[in-house]
VOBA-1610 file (N, C-alpha, C; in pm, whole numbers, padded with zeros to 5 digits, always signed):
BEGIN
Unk+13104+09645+12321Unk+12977+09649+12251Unk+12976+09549+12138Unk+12872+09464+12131Unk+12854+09386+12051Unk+12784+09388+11914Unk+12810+09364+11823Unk+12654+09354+11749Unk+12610+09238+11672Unk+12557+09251+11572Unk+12476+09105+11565Unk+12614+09017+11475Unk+12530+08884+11557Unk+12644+08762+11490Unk+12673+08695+11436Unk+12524+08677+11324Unk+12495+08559+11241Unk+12443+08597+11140Unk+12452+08526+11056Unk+12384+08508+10910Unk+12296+08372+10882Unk+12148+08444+10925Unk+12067+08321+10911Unk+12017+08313+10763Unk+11989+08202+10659Unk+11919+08227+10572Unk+11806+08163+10566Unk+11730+08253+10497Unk+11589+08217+10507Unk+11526+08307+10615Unk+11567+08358+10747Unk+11449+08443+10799Unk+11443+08540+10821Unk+11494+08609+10687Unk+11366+08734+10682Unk+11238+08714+10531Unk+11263+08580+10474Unk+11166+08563+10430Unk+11043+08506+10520Unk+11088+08411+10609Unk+11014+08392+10726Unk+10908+08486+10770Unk+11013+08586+10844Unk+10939+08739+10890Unk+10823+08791+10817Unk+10867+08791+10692Unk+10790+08897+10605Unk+10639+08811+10600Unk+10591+08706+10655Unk+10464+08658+10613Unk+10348+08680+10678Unk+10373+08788+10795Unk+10282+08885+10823Unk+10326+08932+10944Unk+10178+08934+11015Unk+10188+09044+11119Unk+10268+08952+11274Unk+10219+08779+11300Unk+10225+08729+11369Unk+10325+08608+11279Unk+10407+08655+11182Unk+10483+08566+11113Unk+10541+08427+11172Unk+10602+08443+11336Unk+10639+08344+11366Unk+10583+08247+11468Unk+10471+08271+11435Unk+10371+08167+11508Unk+10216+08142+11446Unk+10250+08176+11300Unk+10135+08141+11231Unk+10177+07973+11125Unk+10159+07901+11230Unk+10187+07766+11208Unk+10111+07670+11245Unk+10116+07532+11174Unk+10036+07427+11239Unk+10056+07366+11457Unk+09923+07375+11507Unk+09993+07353+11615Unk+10021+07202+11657Unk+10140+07220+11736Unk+10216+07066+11768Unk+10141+07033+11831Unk+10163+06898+11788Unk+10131+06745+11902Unk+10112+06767+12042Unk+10237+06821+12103Unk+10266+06822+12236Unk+10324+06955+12270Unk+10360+06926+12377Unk+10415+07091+12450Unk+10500+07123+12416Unk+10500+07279+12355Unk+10627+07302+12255Unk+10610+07496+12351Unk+10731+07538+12277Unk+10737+07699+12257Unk+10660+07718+12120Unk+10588+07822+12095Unk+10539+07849+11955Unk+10581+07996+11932Unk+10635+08036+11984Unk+10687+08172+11942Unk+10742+08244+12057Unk+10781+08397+12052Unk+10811+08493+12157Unk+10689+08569+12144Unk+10641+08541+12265Unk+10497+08651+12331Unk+10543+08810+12378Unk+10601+08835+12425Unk+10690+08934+12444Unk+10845+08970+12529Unk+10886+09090+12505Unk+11034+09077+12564Unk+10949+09211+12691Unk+11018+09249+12811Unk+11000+09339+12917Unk+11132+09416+12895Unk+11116+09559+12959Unk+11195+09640+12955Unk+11147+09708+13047Unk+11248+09777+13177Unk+11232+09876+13293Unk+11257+09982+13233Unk+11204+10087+13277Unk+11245+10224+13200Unk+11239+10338+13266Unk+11314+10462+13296Unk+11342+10564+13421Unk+11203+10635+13347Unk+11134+10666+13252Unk+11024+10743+13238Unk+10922+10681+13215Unk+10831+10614+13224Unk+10740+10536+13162Unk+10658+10584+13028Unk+10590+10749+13054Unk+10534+10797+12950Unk+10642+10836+12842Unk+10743+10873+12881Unk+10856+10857+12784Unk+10881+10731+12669Unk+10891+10606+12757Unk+10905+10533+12629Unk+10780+10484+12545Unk+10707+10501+12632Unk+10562+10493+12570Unk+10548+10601+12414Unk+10562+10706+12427Unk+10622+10775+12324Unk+10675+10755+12222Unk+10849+10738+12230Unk+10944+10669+12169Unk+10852+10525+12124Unk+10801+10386+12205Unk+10743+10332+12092Unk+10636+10394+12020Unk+10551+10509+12058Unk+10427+10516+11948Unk+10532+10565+11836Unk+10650+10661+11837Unk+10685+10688+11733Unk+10756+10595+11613Unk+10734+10445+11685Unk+10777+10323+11594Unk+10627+10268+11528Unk+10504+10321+11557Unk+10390+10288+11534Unk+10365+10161+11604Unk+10380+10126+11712Unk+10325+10075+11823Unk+10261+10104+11935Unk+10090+10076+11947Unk+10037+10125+12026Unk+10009+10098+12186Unk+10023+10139+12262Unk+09973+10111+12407Unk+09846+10011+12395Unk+09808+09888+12436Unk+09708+09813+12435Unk+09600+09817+12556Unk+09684+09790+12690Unk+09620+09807+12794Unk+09715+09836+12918Unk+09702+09905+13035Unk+09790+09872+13148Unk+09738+09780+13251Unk+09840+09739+13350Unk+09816+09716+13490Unk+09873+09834+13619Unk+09770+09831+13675Unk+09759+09930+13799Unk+09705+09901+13913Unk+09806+10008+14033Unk+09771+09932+14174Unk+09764+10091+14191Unk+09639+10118+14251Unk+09598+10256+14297Unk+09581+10320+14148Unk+09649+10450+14150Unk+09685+10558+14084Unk+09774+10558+14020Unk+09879+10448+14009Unk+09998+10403+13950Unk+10006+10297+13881Unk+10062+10289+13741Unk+10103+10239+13653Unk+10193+10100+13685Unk+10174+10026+13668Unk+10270+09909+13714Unk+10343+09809+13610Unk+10252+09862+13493Unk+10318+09782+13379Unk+10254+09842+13276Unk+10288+09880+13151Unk+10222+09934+13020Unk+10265+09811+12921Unk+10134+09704+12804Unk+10200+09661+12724Unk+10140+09738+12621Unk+10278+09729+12529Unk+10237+09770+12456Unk+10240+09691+12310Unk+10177+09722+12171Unk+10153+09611+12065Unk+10211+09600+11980Unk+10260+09506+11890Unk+10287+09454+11822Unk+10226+09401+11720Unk+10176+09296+11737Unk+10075+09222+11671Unk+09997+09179+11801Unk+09910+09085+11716Unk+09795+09023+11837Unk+09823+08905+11917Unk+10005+08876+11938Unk+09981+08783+11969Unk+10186+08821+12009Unk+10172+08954+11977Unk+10315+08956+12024Unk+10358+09134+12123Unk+10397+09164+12225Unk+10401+09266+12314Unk+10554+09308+12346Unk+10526+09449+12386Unk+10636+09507+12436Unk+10571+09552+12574Unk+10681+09475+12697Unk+10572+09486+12832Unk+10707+09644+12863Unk+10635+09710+12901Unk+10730+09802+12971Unk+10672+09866+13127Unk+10841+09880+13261Unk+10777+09882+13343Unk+10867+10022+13384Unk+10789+10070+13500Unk+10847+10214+13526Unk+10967+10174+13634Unk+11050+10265+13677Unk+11118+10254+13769Unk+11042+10226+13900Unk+11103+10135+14012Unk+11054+10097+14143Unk+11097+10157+14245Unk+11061+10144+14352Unk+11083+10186+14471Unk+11145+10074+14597Unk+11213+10038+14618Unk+11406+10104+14618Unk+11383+10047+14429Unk+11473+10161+14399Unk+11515+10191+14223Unk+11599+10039+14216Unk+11593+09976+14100Unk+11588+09824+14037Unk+11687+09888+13871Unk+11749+09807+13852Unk+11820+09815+13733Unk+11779+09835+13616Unk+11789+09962+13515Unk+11669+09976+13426Unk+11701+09889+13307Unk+11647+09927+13212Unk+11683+09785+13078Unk+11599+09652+13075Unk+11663+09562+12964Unk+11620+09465+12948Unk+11590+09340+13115Unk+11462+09364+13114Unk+11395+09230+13244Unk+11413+09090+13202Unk+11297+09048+13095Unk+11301+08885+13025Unk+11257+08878+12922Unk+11225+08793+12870Unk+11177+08745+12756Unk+11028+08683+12814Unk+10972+08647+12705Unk+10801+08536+12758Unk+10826+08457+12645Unk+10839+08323+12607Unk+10775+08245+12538Unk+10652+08177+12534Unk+10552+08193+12441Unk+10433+08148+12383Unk+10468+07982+12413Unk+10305+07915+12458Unk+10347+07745+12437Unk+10173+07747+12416Unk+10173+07643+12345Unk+10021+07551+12340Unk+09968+07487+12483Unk+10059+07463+12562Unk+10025+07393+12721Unk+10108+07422+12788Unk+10098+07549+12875Unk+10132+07598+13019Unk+10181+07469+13073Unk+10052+07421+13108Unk+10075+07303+13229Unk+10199+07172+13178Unk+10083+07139+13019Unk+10200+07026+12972Unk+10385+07055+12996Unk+10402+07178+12972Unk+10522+07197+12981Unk+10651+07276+13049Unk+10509+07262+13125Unk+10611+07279+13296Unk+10629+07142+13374Unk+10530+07074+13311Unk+10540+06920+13371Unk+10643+06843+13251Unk+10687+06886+13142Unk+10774+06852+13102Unk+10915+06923+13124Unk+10894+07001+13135Unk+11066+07062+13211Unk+11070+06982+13379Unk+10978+06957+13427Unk+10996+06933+13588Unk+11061+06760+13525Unk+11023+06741+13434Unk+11058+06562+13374Unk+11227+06587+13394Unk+11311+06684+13336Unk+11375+06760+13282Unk+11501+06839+13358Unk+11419+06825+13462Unk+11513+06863+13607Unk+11523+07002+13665Unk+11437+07081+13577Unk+11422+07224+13579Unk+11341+07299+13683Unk+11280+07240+13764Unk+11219+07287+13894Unk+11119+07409+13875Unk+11014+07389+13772Unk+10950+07534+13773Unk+10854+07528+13880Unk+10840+07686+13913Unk+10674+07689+13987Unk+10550+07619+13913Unk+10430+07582+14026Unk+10332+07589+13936Unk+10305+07692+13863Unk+10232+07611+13739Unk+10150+07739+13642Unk+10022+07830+13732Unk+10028+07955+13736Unk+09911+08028+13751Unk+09870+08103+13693Unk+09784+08177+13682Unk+09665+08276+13602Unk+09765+08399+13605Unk+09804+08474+13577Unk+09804+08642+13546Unk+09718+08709+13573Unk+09754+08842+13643Unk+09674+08938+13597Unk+09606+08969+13507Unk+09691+08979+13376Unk+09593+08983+13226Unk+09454+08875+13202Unk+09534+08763+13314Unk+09419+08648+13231Unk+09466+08518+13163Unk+09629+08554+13131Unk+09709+08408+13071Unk+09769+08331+13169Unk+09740+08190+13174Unk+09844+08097+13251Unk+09973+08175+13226Unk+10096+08123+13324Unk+10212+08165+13318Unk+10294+08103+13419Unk+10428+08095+13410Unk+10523+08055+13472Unk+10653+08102+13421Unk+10770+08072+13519Unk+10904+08104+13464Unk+10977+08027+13548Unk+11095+08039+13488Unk+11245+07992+13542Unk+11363+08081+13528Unk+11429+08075+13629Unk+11532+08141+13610Unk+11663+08096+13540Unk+11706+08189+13415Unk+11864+08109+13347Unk+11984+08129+13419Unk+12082+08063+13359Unk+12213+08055+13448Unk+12291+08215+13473Unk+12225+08257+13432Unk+12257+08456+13422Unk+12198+08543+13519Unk+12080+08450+13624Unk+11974+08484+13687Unk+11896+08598+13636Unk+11886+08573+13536Unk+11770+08625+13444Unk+11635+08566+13467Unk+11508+08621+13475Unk+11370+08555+13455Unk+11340+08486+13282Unk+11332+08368+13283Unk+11276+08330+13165Unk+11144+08301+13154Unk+11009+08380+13088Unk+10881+08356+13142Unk+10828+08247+12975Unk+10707+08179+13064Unk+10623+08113+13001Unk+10487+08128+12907Unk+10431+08157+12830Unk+10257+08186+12854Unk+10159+08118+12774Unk+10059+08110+12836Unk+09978+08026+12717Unk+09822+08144+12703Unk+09814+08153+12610Unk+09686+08289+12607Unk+09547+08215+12632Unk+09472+08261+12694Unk+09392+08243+12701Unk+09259+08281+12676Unk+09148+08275+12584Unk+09035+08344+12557Unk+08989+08459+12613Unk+08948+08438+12709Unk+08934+08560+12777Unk+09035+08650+12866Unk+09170+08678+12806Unk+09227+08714+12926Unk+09214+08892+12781Unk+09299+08935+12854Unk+09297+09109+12776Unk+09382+09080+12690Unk+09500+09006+12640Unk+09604+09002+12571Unk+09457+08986+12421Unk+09414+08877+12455Unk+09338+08796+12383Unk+09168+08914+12303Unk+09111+08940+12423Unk+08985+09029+12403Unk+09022+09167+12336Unk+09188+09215+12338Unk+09235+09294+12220Unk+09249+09259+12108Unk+09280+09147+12063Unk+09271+09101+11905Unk+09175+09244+11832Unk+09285+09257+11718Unk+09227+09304+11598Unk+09260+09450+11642Unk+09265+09492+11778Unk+09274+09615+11845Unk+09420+09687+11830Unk+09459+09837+11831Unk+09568+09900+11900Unk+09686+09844+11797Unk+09655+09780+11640Unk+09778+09751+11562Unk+09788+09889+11490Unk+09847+09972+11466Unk+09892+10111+11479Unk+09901+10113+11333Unk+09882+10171+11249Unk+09840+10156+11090Unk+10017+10229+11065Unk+10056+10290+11132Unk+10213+10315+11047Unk+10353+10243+11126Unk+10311+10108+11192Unk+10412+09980+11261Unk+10487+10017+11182Unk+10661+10036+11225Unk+10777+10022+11156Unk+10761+09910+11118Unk+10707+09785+11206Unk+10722+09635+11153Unk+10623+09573+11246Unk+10621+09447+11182Unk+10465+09370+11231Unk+10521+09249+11327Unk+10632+09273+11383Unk+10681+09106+11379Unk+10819+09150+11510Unk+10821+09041+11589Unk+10938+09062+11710Unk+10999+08956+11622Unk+11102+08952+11590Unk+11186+08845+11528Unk+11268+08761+11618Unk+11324+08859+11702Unk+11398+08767+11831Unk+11471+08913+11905Unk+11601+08835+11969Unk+11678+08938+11998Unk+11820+08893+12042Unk+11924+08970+12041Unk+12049+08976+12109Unk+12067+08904+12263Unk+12162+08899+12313Unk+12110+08913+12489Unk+12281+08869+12524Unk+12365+08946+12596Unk+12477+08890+12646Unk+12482+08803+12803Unk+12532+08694+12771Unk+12530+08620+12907Unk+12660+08591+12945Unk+12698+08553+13085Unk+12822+08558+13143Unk+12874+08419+13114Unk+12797+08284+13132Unk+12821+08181+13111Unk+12753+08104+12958Unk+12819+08116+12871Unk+12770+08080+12722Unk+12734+07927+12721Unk+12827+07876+12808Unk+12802+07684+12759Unk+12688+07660+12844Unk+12660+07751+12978Unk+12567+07689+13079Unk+12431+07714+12983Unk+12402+07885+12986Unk+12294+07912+12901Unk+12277+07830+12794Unk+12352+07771+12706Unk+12314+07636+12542Unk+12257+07567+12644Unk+12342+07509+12765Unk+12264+07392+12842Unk+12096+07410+12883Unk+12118+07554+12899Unk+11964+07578+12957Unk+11877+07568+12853Unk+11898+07617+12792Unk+11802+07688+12628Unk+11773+07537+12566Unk+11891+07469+12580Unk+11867+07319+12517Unk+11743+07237+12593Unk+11732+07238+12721Unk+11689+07176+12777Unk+11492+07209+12796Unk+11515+07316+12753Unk+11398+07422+12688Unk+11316+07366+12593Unk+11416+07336+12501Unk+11371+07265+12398Unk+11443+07332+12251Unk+11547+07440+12260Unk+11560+07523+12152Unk+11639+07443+12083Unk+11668+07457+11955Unk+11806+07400+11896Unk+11891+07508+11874Unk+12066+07445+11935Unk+12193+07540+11935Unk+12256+07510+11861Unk+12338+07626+11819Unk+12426+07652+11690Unk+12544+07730+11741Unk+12655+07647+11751Unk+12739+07723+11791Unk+12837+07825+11719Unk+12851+07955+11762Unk+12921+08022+11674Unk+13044+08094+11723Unk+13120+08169+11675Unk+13239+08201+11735Unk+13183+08333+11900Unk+13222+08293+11990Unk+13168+08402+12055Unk+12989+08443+12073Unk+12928+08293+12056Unk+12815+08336+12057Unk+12732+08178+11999Unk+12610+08168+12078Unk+12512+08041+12082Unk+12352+08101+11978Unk+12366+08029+11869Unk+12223+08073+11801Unk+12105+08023+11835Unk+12002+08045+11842Unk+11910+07970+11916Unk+11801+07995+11801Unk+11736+07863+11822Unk+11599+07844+11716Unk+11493+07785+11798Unk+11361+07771+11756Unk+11265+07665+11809Unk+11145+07589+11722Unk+11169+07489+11765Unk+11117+07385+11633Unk+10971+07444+11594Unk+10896+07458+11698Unk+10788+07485+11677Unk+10697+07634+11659Unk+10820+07725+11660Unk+10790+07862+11683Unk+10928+07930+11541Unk+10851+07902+11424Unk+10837+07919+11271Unk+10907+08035+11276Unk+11037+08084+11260Unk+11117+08235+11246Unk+11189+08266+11347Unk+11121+08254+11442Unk+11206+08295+11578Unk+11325+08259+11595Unk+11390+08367+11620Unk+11572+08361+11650Unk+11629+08464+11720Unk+11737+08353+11824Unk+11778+08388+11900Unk+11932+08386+11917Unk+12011+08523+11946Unk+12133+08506+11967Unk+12190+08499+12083Unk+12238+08445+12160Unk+12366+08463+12315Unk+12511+08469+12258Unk+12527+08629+12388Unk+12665+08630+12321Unk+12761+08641+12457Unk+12887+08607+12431Unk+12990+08589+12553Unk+12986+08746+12640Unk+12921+08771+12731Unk+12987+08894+12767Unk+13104+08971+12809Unk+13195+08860+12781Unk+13327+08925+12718Unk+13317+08984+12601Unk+13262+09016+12482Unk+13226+09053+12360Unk+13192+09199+12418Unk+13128+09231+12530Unk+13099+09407+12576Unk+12954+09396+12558Unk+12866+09323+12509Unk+12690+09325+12430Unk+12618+09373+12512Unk+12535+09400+12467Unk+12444+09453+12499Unk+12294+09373+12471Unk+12179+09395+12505Unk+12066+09309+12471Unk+11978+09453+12323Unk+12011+09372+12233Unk+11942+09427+12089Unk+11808+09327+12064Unk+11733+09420+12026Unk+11551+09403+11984Unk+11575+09388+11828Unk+11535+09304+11787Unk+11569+09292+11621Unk+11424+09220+11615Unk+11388+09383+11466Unk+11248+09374+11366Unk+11302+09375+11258Unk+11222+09283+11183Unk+11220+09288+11020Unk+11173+09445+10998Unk+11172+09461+10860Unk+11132+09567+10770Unk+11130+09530+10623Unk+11083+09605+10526Unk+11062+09554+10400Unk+11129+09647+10375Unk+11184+09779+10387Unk+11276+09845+10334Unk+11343+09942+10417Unk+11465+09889+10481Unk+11533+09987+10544Unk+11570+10143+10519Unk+11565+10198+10374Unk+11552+10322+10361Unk+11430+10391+10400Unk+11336+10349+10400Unk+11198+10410+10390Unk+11161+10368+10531Unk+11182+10274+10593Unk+11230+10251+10789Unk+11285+10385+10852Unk+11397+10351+10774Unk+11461+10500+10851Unk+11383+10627+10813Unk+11406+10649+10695Unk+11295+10801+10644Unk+11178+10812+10774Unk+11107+10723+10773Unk+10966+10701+10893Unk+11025+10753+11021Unk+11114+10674+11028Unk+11162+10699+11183Unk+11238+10834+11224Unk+11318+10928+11121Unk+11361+11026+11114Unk+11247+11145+11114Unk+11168+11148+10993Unk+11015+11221+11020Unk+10911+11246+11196Unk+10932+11104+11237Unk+10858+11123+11395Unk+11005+11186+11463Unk+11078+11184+11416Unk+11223+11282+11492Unk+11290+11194+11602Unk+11291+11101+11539Unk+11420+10996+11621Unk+11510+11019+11526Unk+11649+10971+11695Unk+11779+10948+11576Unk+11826+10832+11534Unk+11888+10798+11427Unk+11858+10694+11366Unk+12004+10689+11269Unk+12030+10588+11280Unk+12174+10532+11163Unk+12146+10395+11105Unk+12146+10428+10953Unk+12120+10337+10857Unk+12290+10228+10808Unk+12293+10171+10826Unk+12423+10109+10760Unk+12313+09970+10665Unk+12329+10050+10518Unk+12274+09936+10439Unk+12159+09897+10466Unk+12107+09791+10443Unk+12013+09719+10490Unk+11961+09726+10695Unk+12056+09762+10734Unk+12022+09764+10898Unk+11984+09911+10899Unk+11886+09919+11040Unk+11870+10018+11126Unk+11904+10033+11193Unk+11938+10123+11300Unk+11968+10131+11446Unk+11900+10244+11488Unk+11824+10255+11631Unk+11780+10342+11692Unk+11759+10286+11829Unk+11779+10419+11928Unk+11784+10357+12063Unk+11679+10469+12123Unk+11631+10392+12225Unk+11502+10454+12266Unk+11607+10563+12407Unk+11528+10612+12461Unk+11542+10698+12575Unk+11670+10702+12676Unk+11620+10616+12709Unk+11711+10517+12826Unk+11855+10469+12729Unk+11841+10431+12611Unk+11975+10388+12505Unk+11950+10247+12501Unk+11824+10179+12490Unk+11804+10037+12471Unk+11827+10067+12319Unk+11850+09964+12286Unk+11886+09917+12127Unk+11809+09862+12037Unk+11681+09921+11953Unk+11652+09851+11836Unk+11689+09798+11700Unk+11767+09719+11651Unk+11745+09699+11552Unk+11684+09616+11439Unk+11683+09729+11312Unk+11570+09686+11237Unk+11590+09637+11129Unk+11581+09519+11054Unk+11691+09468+10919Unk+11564+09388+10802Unk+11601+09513+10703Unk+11544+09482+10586Unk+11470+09319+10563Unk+11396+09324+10461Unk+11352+09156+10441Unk+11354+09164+10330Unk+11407+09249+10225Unk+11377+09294+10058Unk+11405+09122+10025Unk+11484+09044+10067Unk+11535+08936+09980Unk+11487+08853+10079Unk+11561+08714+10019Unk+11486+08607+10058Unk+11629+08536+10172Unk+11695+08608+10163Unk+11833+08573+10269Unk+11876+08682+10416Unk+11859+08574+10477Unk+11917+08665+10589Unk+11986+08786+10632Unk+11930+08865+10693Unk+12100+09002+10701Unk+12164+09083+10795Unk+12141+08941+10924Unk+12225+08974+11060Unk+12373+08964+11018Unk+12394+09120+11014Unk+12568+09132+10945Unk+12635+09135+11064Unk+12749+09019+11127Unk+12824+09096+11206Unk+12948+09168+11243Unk+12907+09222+11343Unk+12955+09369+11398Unk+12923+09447+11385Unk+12790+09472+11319Unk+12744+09594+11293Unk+12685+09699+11324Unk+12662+09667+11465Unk+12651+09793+11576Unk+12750+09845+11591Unk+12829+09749+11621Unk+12995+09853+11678Unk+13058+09904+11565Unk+13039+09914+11426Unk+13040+10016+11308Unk+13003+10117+11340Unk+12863+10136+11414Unk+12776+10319+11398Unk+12809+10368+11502Unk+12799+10520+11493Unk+12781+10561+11566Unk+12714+10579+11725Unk+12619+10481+11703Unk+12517+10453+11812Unk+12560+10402+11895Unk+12668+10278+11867Unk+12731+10215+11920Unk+12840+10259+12052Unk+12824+10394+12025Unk+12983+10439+12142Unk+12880+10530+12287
//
């Protein structure tokens, strides 16, 4: 079991500048990432974690459905950032962390710049919701998805909607994610466009154009796990919140930890200061951790 690995400074002052903190920026020139649109998660109950997040004050926005059945619930964040969650399938599929989505200004521009790139994506097409989209797969055969929002799609015609007045936090900051091959994934992520930072047992990931966002890969020799990391403005009064809706919950300092249903991993790390406070190892300190 892993836990977090770096000490960034500067973003959780980043974080703290609102609701859509890391993509409330000037937009680029050209085809860039501008933030994380959302992360996916499979889950053995669906109304279950649906739950577990309202009790983080995140609301259900809209679903997708085929018949009588649920096929995907997102749920909100901000207006411009989601938690997609999907139910178990039929033959049963591995539950946990699915992918990530990165936000871009041009779908198209920059799938035609990865194809420059050697990266072989599909064409861009429409969504269900309504947003262009595409993906690629990383060296982990993981899905890495694309999106560009579009006016009228539902992501979009929710604005202002379903932001839950008691959000533990306003903001996806990034997340954890263990991969089997560390140098291939920098290769991939690089080629993406991210900038890498190499660290002991682990690749930091940033993006020029997507203002806060951070990303860790860690060796899965390390044991990791994939951790959801939110800012907060005060980890005591985080936890207090989160203990009151009757989750369980372990505070070490400035961090949170709480794991939803299934035992996915949130954590949640103060922004009181103007310095970073991904401490590591500090999952495999708590209790939560075993």
């Amino acid at each position: 079991m892993t836990g977090i690995r770096w000490i960034a400074m500067g973003t959780m002052a980043l974080a703290c500048a609102g609701a859509a903190g890391a993509q409330n920026q000037a937009a680029p020139s050209a085809p860039a990432i501008t933030g994380l649109a959302h992360v996916a998660f499979r889950v053995s109950d669906l109304d279950r974690e649906i739950n577990f997040l309202g009790k983080l004050g995140f609301e259900e926005a809209f679903t997708s459905t085929s018949g009588a059945r649920t096929m995907e619930a997102f749920v909100k964040v901000n207006d411009r950032q989601f938690i997609e969650v999907y139910p178990q399938s039929d033959p049963p599929q591995p539950l946990g962390w699915m992918h990530a989505c990165y936000e871009t200004n041009d779908a198209n521009g920059l799938a035609a710049l990865y194809a420059q790139r050697g990266l072989k994506p599909p064409p861009v097409r429409r969504a269900g919701a309504g947003n262009l989209i595409f993906a690629l797969t990383d060296p982990s055969g993981r899905t890495t998805e694309f999106t560009q929002y579009m006016p009228d799609s539902r992501h979009m015609l929710d604005k202002g909607q379903h932001l839950g007045e008691h959000r533990v936090s306003e903001t996806l900051l990034g997340f954890e994610l263990p991969v089997a091959n560390l140098g291939a994934e920098r290769q991939f992520y690089t080629r993406l466009g991210f900038e890498a930072e190499d660290a002991q047992g682990s690749v930091h990931l940033s993006a020029p154009d997507a203002n806060g966002l951070r990303i860790v890969l860690n060796s899965t020799g390390s044991r990791g796990e994939p951790e959801m990391l939110l800012p907060v403005p005060d980890a005591r009064k985080a936890a207090e919140q989160l203990r009151h809706a009757g989750l369980k919950v372990d505070r070490q300092d400035k961090l949170v930890f709480v794991r939803d249903p299934d035992g996915n991993l949130f954590v949640l790390l103060e922004t009181g200061s103007a310095e970073g406070l991904l401490v590591p190892g500090a999952v495999a300190r708590t209790g939560l951790a075993r």
